[in-house]
N, C-alpha and C positions, 0 to 999 in steps of 0.2 A: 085490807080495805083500800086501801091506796094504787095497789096495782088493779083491782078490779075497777075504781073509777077510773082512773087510764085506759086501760081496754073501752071501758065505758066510749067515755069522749073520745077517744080513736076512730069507734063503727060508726058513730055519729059524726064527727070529719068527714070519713069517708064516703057515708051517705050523703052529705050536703057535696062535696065533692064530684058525684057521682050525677043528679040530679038535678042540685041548684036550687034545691028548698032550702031557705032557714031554719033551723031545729031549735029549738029551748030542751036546754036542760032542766032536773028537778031544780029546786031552791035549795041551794046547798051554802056553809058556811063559808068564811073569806079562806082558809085555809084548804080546802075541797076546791073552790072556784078557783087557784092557783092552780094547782093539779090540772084541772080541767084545761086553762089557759096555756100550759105549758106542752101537753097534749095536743092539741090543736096546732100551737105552733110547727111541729112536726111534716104536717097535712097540707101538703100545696095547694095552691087554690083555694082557702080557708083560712078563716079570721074569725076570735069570739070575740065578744062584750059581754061584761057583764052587765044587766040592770033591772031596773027596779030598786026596793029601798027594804032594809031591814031584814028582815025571816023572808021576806020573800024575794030576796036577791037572787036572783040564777043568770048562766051564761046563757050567751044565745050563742049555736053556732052558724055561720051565714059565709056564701061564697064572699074571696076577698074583692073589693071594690075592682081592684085593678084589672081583674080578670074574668066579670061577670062579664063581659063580650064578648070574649074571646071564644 
């Protein structure tokens, strides 16, 4: 389960990457949105947050600040 939510957030990196949309993820647990988060990190030009509150916590994935100009 773990390596498919990595793949997961990967194509999704790579598509906000690719594009320059923001993507939300499903509503996933603190320990999943880690996962997610660390994924991402990977992904140049990409940054997540997570938010929202409770069961409905999810990352968002979103180009990083510094390089939505470029």
């Amino acid at each position: 389960r773990d390596e498919h939510l990595r793949e997961e957030a990967l194509a999704v990196a790579r598509a906000v990457a690719q594009d320059g949309r923001p993507r939300p993820m499903p509503a996933l647990n603190a320990y999943d949105r880690r996962i997610v988060h660390m994924a991402v990190a990977e992904v140049p030009g990409v940054a997540s947050q997570s938010q929202g509150e409770g069961r409905e916590r999810r990352v968002v994935i979103a180009p990083r600040p510094d390089t939505a100009h470029a």
